[in-house]
N, C-alpha and C positions, 0 to 999 in steps of 0.2 A: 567491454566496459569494466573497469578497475573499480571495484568499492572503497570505500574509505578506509578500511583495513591494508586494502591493497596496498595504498599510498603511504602507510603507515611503516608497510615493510618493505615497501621501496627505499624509503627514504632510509632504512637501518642498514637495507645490504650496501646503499647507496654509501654511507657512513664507514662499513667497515671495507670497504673496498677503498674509499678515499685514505681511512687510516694504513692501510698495507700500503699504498701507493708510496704513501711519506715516508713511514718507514723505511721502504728499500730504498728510494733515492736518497734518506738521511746516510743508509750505509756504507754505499758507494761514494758519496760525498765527504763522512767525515775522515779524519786521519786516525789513524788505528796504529800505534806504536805502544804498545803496553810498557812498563818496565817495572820494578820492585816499588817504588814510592809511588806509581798512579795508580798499584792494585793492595796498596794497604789500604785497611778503612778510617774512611773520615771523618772525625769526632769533631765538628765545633773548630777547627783551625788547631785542635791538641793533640796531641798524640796518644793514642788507644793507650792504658793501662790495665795488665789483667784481665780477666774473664770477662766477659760482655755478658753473659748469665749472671746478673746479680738481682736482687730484690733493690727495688724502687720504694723508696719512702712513700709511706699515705699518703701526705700532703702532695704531691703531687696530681694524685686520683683527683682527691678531694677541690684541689683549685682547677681541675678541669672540667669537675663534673659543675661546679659553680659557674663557670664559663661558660659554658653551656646553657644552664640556666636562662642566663642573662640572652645567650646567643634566642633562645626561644622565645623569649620575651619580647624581641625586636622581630621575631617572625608574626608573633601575634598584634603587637603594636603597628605595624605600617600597613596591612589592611584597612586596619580598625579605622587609624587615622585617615584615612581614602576615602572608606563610604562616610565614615563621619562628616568629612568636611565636602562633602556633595550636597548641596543647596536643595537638587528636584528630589531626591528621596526622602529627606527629613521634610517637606511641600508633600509628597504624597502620603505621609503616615501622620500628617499634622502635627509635626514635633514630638510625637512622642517618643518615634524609634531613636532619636538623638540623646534624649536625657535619659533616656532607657540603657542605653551604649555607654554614656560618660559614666554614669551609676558605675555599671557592670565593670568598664573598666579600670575604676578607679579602685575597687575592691581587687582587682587582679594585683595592679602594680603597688597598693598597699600591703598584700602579703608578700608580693615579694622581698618588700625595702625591710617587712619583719625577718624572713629569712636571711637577707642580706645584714641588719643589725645582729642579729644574732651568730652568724659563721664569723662577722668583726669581731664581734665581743668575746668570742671563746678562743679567737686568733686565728681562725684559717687561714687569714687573708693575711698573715704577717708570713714572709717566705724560709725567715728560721726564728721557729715559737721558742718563745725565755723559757730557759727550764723552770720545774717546779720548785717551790720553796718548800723544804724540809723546815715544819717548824720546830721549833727550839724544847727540847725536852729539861725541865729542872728535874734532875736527880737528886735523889737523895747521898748517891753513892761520890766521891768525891772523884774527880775526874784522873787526879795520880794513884788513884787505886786500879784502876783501869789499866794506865802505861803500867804499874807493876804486875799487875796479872798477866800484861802480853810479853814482857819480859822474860817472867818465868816462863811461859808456857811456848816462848819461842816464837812468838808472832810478832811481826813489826807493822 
């Protein structure tokens, strides 16, 4: 007799055996003809320029880790909304376990919409941030004193 375990690693050798199967018949099946353009790499329909070692801008972290966020929130959300709108459990806990729930997640998805206001408001969410504004310095020194000094001193 198999225990439940058994069946557990049946079903995984089961799995990888199924996946070799595919495998080798994909092999045999597909056409194999390499040539100089099917073995360059594929950028997007553009053509690779330069080092592919380069550094990646923040903001891309950043809008994925917010994506994320959000992706977790609909992990936690679609439960939630399942046993909530179950009629016999909110009947056996006498409505409380429901406005218990709604409460709780209503304080969830309000911090997040703070989070979410806040990564708006500081531009996360914009895909290229305005530069900074340099504010306006009133010198005392007059501005053609400046071109003359870079003049002389060979700076343009």
């Amino acid at each position: 007799m198999i225990s439940d375990f058994g069946y557990i690693l049946l079903f995984i050798l089961a799995a990888i055996a199924l996946l070799g199967l595919m495998l080798t018949i994909a092999k045999f099946l597909r056409p194999h003809q390499p040539n100089e353009e099917k073995l360059t790499t594929y950028e997007s329909g553009e053509d690779p320029l330069g080092n592919a070692n380069i550094q990646f801008n923040v903001r891309f972290y950043v809008i994925a880790l917010i994506f994320v966020l959000f992706e977790v929130e609909l992990l936690f959300l679609f439960p939630w909304a399942v046993v909530f709108g179950n009629e016999d459990l909110i009947a056996q806990t006498n409505g409380q376990w429901g406005w218990f729930a709604l409460a709780e997640m209503t304080v969830f998805i309000g911090i997040l919409i703070l989070g979410l206001a806040y990564a708006w408001g500081k531009g996360y969410l914009d895909w290229v941030r305005p530069k900074p504004q340099v504010p306006a310095i009133n010198s005392p020194v007059p501005a053609d004193l400046y071109s003359q000094v870079n003049e002389k001193y060979g700076k343009k």
